[in-house]
N, C-alpha and C positions, 0 to 999 in steps of 0.2 A: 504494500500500500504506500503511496506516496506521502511525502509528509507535506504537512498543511503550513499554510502560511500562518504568524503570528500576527497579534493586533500592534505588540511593542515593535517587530520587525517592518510594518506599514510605518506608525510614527516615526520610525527614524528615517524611514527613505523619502517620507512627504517633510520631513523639519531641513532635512541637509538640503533636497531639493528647492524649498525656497529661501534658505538662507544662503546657500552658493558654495557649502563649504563645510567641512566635517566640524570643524575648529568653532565657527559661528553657528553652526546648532547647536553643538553641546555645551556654549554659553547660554543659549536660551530658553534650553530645554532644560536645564542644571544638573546632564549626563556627561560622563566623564568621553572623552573620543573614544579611548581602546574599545569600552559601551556600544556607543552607535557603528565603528567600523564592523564588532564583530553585528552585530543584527542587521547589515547591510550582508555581509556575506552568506550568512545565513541566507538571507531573503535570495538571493543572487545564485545562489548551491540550488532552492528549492524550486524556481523559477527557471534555473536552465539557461540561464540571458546574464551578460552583464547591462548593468544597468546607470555604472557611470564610468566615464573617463576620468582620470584623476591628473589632476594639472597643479604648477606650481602655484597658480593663486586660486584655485578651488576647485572645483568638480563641474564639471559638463554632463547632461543627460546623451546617454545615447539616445538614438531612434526607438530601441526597443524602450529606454526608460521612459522615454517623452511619453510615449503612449501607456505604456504602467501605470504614471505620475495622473494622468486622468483620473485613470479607474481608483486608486491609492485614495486621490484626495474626495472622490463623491466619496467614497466611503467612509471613507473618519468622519466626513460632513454629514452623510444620513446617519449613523453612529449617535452624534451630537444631537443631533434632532431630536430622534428615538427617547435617545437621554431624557433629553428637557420637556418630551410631549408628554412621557411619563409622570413627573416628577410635576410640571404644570398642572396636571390631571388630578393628579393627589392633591391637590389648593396648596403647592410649593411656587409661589410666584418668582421663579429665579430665571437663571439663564440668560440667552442674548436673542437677539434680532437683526440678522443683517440685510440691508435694503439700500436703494440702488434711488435717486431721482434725478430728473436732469434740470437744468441749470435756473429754469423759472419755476418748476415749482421749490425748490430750494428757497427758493426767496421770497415766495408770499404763501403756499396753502403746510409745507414741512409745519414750521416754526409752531402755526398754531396745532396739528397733529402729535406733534412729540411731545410738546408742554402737556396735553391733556393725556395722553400715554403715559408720561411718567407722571404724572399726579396721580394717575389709578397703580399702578404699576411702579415705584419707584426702585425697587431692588431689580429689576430687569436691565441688564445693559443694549445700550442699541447705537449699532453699528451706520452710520449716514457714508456711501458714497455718492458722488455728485459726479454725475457726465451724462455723454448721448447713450443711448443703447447700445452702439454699436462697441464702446467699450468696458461693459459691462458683460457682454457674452462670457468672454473665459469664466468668471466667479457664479454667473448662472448655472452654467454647464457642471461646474465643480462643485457646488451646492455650498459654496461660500455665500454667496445672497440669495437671501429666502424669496427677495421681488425686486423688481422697482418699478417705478412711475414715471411714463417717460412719452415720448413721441415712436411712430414704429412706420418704415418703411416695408413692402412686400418683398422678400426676399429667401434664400432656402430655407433660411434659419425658420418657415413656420411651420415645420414637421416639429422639431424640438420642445415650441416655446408656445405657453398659451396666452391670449390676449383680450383682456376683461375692459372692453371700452366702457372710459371713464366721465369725460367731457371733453367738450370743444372750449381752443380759447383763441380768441383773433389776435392777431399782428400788423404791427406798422413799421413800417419806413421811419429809420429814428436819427435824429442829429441834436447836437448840442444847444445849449438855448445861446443865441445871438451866430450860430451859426450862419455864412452868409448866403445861405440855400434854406432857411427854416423854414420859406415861405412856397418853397416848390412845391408845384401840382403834378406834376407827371415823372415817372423813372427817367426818360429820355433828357431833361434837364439836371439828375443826376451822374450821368452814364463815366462826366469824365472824370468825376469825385475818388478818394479814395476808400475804399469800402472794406469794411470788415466786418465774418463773422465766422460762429461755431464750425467746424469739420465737415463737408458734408455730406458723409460717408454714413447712409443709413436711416436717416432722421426725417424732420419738416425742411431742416435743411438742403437738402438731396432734390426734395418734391418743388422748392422753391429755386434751385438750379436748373432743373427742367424745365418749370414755366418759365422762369426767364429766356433760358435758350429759344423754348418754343415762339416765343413773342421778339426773338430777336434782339434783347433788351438784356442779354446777362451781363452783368457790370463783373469787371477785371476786380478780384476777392485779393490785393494786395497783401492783407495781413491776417492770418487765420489764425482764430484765437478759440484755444483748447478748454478753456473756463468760460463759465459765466461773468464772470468777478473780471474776467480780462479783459472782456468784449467791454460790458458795460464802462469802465472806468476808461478804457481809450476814445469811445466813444463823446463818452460826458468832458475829456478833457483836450479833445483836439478838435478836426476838420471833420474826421472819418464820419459813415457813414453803416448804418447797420438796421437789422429787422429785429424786432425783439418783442414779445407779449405783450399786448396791451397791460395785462396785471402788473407788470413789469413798469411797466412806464407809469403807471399810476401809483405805485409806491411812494408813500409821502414821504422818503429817502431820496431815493433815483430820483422823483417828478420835479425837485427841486433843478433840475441837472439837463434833463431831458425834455424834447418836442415831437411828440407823434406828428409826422407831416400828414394833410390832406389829398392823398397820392389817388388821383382818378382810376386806376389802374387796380383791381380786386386784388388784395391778396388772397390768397386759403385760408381758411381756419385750419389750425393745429390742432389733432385729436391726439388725447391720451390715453394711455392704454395702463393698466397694474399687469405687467407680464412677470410669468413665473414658467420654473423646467414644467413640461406637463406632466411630467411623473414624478413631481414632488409634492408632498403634503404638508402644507403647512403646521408649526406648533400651535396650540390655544393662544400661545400668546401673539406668534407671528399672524395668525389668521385676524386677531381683534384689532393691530395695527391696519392691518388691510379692511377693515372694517373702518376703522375711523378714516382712513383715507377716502371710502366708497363715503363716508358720511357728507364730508366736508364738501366732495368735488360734486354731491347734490346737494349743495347750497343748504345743510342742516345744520345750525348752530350749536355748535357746545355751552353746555353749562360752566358758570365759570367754577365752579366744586360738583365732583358726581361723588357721588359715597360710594 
């Protein structure tokens, strides 16, 4: 009979794997190296495969590890899950929540979701990454993030991933206030501006590349800006030129800063979606999160105390 893999022989091949390096896991795992090497060879003997290169400044995945390292870390993540759906289940309010939103709802519907999350929930820790979808795949896939809240292009990814339409939000054409185009009415009088925005690879972005192309009217994307925080502040503080949520613009923060133009020319509304793996099941507690999001983005008010 062949021998089986270990749970400690996983932990060490998924800790060295994202930490780069035998020496920088076993710091933060607080295992000694001779430790993690032998439960790598182990794993490496049982598997039949080597699984890293070993180099003077750290270790490399082979091709066979890269694809190991997958299956390695869904597992220790559904593991986790497991753990904490349990232990939830029992009225043990702990664990984490890890979640994914892109760059406008971070900045107006998060803030008030999480405040009211942890006020029910305060021993629960929760995990906020901020980007487009399209950078969020790998920690979906690996069941590092239980969701998130984002915009979503059609593309392979929708055998993998399900998609819970959430609301619509309009966008404008946005410049600085005393900018010397604030008062332009058509893209064609912006065209030779310099313009910047999010990646757009995957998103509303991508859908608003298209229509531009299609209409003839795509503006030269001189500076592409990977944050929300990057777009906006270049925006508010120079010439540039960018599209961004109306919520967004009406932030008594940003509105002080920003001009939504009167741009004759339709934008889309931006649809969002809560995507999650479709073979994932959420915790009680990651499932209520996702619940207050579904609350919020249909205009339901929270209380300012729930018992």
């Amino acid at each position: 009979m062949p021998a089986s893999i270990k749970l400690h022989q996983l932990r060490a091949f998924v800790d060295v794997t994202r930490a780069g390096s035998i020496r920088a896991a076993a710091r933060a795992s607080n295992l000694s190296q001779p430790a993690l090497t032998k439960s790598i060879q182990e794993l490496e003997e049982v598997l039949g495969a080597r699984l890293f290169i070993r180099r003077r400044q750290g270790v490399e995945l082979t091709d066979v590890g890269d694809n190991f390292f997958q299956h390695a870390s869904l597992i220790l993540e559904e593991l986790r899950v497991a753990q904490e759906d349990i232990q939830q289940r029992l009225g043990h309010a702990g664990g984490s929540v890890n979640i994914g939103v892109g760059g406008s709802i971070a900045r107006t519907i998060m803030p008030q979701v999480i405040t009211q999350f942890h006020r029910q929930f305060p021993k629960v820790k929760v995990r906020i990454v901020e980007g487009q979808l399209v950078s969020m795949i790998p920690e979906l896939r690996q069941g590092e993030l239980d969701f998130t809240i984002n915009t979503y292009y059609q593309s392979h990814l929708d055998n993998e991933l399900s998609y819970e339409r959430l609301m619509e939000r309009e966008y404008r054409v946005v410049v600085r206030k005393g900018h010397p185009l604030e008062h332009a009415t058509s893209l064609a009088e912006l065209q030779d501006c310099d313009w910047t925005m999010p990646t757009p690879k995957g998103s509303y972005y991508r859908l608003l590349h298209e229509l531009f192309t299609d209409m003839g009217m795509a503006p030269a994307i001189s500076v592409t800006c990977e944050t929300f925080m990057a777009c906006t502040s270049l925006v508010a503080q120079s010439d540039f030129v960018s599209i961004l949520s109306l919520d967004v613009i009406s932030d008594p923060i940003l509105g002080n800063h920003l001009v939504a133009l009167k741009i004759k020319e339709p934008l889309p509304k931006a649809t969002f979606y809560l995507i999650q793996r479709k073979d994932t099941t959420l915790t009680p507690m990651g499932a209520h999160l996702a619940r207050l999001f579904r609350m919020h983005c249909q205009g339901v008010k929270f209380p300012l105390e729930e018992q």
